[in-house]
N, C-alpha and C positions, 0 to 999 in steps of 0.2 A: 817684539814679534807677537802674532795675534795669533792664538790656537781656539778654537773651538769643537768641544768634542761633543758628540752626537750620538745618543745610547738610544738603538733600533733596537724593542722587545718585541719577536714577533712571537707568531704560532710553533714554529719548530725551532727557531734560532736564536739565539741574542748577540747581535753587535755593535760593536764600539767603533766608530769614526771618527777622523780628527780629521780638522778642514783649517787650513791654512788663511792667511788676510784677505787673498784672493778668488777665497770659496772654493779651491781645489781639493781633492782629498790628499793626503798625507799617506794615509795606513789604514789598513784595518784590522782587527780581531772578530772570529765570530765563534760561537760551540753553540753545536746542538744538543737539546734536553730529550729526555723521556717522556712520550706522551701514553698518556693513561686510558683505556678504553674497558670501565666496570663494566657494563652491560650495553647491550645494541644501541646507539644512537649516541651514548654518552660519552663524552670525551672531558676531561680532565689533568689537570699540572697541578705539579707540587711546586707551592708557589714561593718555594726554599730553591728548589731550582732557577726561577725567573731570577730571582735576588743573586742567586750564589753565581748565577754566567754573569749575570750583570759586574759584578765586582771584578770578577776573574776575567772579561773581554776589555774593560777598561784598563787594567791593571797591564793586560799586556800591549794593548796597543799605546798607552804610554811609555810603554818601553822600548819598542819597536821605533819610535818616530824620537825619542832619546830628548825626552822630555819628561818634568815632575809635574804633577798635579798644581802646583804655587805655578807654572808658566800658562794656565787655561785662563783665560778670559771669561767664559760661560759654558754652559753644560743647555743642551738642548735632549727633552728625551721625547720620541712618537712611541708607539705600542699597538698591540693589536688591540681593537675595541672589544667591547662588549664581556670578555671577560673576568669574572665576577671574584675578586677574592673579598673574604672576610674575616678580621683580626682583632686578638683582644688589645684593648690600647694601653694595658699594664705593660705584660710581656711581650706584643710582641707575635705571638705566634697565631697561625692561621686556626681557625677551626675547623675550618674543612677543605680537602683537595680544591685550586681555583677551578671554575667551570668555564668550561671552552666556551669563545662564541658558536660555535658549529654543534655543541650539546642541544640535542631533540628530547630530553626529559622532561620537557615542562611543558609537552604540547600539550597537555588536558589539562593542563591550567589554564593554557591560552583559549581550549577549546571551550573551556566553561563560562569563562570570562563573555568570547562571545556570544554564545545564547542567551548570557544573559543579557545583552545589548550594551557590553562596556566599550564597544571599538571604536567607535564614532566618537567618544569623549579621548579615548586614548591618540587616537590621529590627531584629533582637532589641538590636545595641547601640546602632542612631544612632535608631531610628524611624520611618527612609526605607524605599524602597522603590529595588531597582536601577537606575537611570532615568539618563537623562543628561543629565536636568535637574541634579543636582548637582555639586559641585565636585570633587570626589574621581577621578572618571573624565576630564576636565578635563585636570586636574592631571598623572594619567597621561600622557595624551596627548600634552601638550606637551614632559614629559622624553622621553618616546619619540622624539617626531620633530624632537630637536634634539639633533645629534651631541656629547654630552659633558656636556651637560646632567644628567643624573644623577649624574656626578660630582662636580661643582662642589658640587650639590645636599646628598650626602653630607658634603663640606669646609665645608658653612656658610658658602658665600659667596651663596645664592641666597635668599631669601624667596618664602613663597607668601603670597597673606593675600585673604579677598573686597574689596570695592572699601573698607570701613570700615577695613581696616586700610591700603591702599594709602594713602589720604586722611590719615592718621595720620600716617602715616612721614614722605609730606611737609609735611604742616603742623609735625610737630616735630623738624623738619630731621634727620631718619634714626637720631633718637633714641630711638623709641621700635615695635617691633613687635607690637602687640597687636591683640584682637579683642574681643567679648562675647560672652555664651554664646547668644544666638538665632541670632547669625550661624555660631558655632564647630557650632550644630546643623545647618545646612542643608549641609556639607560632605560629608555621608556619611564624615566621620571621625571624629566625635566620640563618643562616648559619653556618651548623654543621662542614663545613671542614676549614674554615676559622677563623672559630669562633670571628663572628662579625657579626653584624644587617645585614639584605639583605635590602641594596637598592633601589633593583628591583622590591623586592614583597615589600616594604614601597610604590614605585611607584604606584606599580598595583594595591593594596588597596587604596591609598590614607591615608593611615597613616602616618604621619607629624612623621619622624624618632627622634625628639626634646620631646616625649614623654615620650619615652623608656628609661631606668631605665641602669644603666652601667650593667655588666655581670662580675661577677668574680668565682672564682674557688669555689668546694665544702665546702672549709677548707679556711676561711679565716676571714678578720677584716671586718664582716660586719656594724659595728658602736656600740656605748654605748649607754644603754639604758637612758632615760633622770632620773635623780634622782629623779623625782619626780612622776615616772610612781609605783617603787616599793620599794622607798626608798632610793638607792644607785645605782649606777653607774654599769651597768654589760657587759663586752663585748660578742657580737652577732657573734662567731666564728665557726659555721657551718651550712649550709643550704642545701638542697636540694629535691626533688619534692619525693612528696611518695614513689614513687615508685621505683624511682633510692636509697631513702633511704634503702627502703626492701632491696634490693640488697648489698648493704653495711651492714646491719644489718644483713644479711644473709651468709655475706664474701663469695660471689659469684667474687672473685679478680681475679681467671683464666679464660683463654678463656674458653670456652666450658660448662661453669656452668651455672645454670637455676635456676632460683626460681621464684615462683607466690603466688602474693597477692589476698588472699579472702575477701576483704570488700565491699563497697558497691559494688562497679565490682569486675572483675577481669584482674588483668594484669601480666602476664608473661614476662620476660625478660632473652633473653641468653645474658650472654656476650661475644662480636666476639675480643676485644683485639682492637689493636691499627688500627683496619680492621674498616671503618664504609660498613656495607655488603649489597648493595641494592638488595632490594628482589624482589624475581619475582611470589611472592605468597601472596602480598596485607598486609605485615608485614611491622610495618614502622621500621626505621633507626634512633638509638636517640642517642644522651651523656648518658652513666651511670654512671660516675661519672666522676667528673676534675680535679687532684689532682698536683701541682705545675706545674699549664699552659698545662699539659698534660691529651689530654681527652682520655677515656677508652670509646669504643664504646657499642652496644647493638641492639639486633633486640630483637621487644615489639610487643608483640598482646596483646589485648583490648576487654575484654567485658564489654558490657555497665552492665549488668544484673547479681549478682552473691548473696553475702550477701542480696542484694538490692529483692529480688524472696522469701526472709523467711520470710521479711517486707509486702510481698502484701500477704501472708499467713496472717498472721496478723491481716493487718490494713485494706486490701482488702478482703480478703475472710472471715474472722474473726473463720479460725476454729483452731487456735492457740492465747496462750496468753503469751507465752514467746518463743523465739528462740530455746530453751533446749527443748524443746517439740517434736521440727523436726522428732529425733533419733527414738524414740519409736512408733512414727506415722510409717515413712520410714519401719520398722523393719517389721511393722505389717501388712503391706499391703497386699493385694491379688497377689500371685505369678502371678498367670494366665492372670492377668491384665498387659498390656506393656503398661500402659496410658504415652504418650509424652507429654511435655511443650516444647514449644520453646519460652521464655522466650522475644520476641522482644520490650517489654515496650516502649524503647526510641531507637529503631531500634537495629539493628543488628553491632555487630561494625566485630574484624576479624575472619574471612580473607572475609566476606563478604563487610563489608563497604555499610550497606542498610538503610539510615538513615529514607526510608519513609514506613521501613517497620513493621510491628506493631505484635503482639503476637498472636500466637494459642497454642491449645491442642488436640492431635491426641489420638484415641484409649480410648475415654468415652464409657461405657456400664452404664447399668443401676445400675451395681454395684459397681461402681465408685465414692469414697468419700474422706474426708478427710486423709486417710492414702493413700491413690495411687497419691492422687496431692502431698502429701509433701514430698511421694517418686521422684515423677516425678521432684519436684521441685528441691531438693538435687541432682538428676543424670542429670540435666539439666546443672551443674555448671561443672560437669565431661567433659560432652559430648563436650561445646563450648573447653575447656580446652585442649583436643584431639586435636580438629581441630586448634587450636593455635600450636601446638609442632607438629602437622604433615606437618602445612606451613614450621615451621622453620626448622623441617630437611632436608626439600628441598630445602629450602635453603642452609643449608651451608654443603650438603651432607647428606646420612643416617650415622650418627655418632652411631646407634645401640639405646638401651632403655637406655637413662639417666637418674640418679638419679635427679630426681626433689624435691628442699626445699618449702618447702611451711609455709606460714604465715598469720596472720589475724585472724578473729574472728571466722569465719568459719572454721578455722581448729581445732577446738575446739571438731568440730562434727565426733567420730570417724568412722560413716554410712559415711558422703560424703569423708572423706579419701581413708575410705578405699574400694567403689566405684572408687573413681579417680585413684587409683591402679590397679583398675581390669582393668576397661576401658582405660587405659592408655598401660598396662601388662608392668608395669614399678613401681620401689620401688619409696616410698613418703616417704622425713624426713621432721617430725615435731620435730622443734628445743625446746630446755626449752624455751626458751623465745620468746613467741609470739606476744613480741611486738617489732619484728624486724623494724617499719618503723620507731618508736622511738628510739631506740638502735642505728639503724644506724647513727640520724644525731648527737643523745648525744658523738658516737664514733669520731665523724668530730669534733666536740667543743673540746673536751678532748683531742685530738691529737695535734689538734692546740694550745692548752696551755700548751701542754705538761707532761701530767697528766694522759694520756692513753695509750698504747700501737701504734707499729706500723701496718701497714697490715697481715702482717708476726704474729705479737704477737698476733693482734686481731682474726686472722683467726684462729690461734691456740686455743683460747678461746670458738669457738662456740662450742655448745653441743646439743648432739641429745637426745628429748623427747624419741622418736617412729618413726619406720621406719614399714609404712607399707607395705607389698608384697606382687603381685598379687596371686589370690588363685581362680580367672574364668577362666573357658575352652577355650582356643583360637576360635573356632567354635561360641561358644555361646557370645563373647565379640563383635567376628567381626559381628555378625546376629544384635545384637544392638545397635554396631554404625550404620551398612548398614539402621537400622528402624530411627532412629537419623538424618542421611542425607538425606534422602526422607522427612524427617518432615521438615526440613529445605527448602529443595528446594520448597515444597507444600508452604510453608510461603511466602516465596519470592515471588511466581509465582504469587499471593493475589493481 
């Protein structure tokens, strides 16, 4: 029998998938952690938590599916990008809380950097944009404000790695420090065309390049787990960053294909082929996957706010008590009411890139309650979503209305689907299996040992849930988005 299990570390959750010969799932495990919020904008994990659900999601979903760790074939892990942990490589332990991608702490770093005219050298090699969404200013930070830190750093006794390499270290008991190249891109260190650490931005940060973790392909031997983590010895043969997983899980393998993930954000990815395509519309330039030394390129927009907008329903407004709720609120709202959210919690990411800009809601009356916010909430995820796929057809030309895949927990909700269809005026497939970010990197493990299909066999294998298709009036789509971008610009102007 062929098992392959699949450790999904996201932002709020960690879990454990196991996928059978046939690519289906088996079982899952997942727990949610504590997330940390020091001061306004900053968000933080204890990255003893990432480790300690890790062990403890695996542990039971091998139990669940009534299997030992000796019956896995390969271990596949995605993760959420960009966030930063850093560890001494004696012991073991972190030096400071990991830092979220969504942490806004290092904007005057970013903001320094640009007057000083470093952005153009920072685009031109990694494909980012100066933001402090990424790891690189991070990184900064934390040697800055931990006396000595820097040095250690310089001596080689410290590691930095995103949460994929953290998960490494200890599943192969501190034997191995590695990463792969989707995640090595989302660093603001790496060098996308050369595919090798920059130097120059190690320079300009002042990060001691002696940190950094090697970089190797999507599909590959990233180390055995130590025998004593789950029993027996398992090799770690595929990796890569959520998001580029969706895309693989989505078998998005030709140029011209799109898919976007709805989880705590959202992020969209076309893939441009063996083109990395700089944009001239605030879209960054990334690795979507690396497949024998050969990387596939991608242009990625980003929002910070997506899944993350039904959680402040929630847990902030409190006029929900589960997610599934959304649907029948949205359904039931006041036609007459265009109440807007612009969702900017932890700023605005693309094609704005406003990290100090902060949330509104346009269009309250006195009749305005919980079914028009959770309306507004659901078409919120729509509207940034638009403004992602109409950067990127300017970028790489009007290529007409693409079929866009979509994935995540939020597709779940057939209101903001089939919303993102209208406002889009373009079909949306939702595949059977929604749990493309797992899928994809189980596919990279299984390939690697030979036990899965190829791209060609894989792509052949996806399957479409639901396609949904537009059914609003062009007049009335475009009067909506035009109300949508005036909300945004009003945000911004704040």
């Amino acid at each position: 029998m062929t098992y392959i299990l699949a450790i999904d570390q996201g932002t709020t959750s960690t879990r454990a998938i196991i996928f059978d010969a046939d690519m289906k799932i088996l079982d899952s495990a997942q727990q949610e952690f504590t997330q940390h919020f020091p001061n306004s904008g900053w968000v933080e994990h204890d990255p003893m938590d990432l480790w300690n659900t890790t062990l403890e999601t695996c542990a039971d979903v091998l139990k669940k599916v009534g299997i030992t760790a000796a019956d896995l074939t390969g271990i596949g892990i995605t993760n959420q990008r960009e966030t930063t942990v850093i560890w001494d490589r004696q012991t073991g332990e972190p030096v400071h809380n990991a830092i979220v991608w969504q942490d806004r702490r290092t904007a005057d770093i970013c903001n320094i950097l640009k007057e000083d005219g470093h952005e153009d050298t920072v685009t031109e090699t990694t494909g980012l944009l100066l933001d402090p969404y990424f790891s690189a200013t991070k990184v900064k930070w934390i040697l800055d404000h931990h006396e000595g830190l820097r040095a250690r750093a310089r001596l080689g006794q410290l590691a930095f790695g995103t949460v994929d390499s953290w998960i490494i270290w200890n599943l192969t008991g501190g034997k191995r420090h590695v990463t792969d190249a989707t995640n090595a891109a989302r660093t603001m260190l790496y060098n996308i065309h050369k595919g090798e650490w920059s130097e120059r931005i190690c320079e300009l940060l002042d990060v001691p390049p002696v940190v950094l973790p090697e970089v190797l392909d999507c599909a590959a031997d990233f180390g055995t787990t130590d025998a004593s983590i789950f029993g027996a010895e398992v090799p770690i043969l595929g990796v890569a960053g959520d998001q580029q997983a969706a895309t693989l899980g989505n078998a998005c393998f030709e140029a011209g294909m799109l898919k976007s993930t709805y989880g705590t954000g959202c992020f969209a990815l076309l893939n441009t082929g063996d083109t990395a395509v700089r944009s001239e519309n605030r879209m960054l330039t990334t690795i979507a996957y690396q497949l024998d030394g050969k990387p596939t390129y991608a242009l990625e927009g980003a929002i910070f706010i997506a899944g993350a907008v039904v959680q402040w329903l929630r847990d902030g407004l409190g006029i929900i008590k589960d997610a599934s709720e959304t649907q029948a609120l949205a359904e039931s709202a006041d036609r007459s009411q265009n109440v807007i959210l612009v969702p900017a919690f932890t700023g605005l990411g693309a094609p704005y890139w406003s990290p100090d800009c902060r949330g509104a809601v346009y269009g309250l009356t006195r009749g305005t309650g919980p079914a028009e916010m959770a309306r507004a909430a659901l078409q919120s995820v729509g509207f940034q979503t638009r403004d992602l796929l109409e950067a990127m057809q300017a970028d790489m030309g009007n290529t007409g209305k693409q079929v866009l895949r979509v994935d995540g927990g939020m597709t779940a909700s057939n209101y903001a689907m089939q919303f993102l269809s209208d406002i889009l005026g373009a079909p949306v497939d939702r595949p059977e299996v929604l749990e493309s970010t797992a899928l994809g990197v189980a596919w990279l493990a299984g390939m690697r040992a030979g036990v899965y299909p190829d791209q060609e066999g894989f792509a052949a294998k996806w399957a479409l849930d639901h396609r949904f298709e537009p059914t609003m009036q062009e007049p009335f789509r475009e009067d909506k988005y035009a109300a949508w971008q005036r909300a945004v610009q009003a945000t911004l102007s704040v």
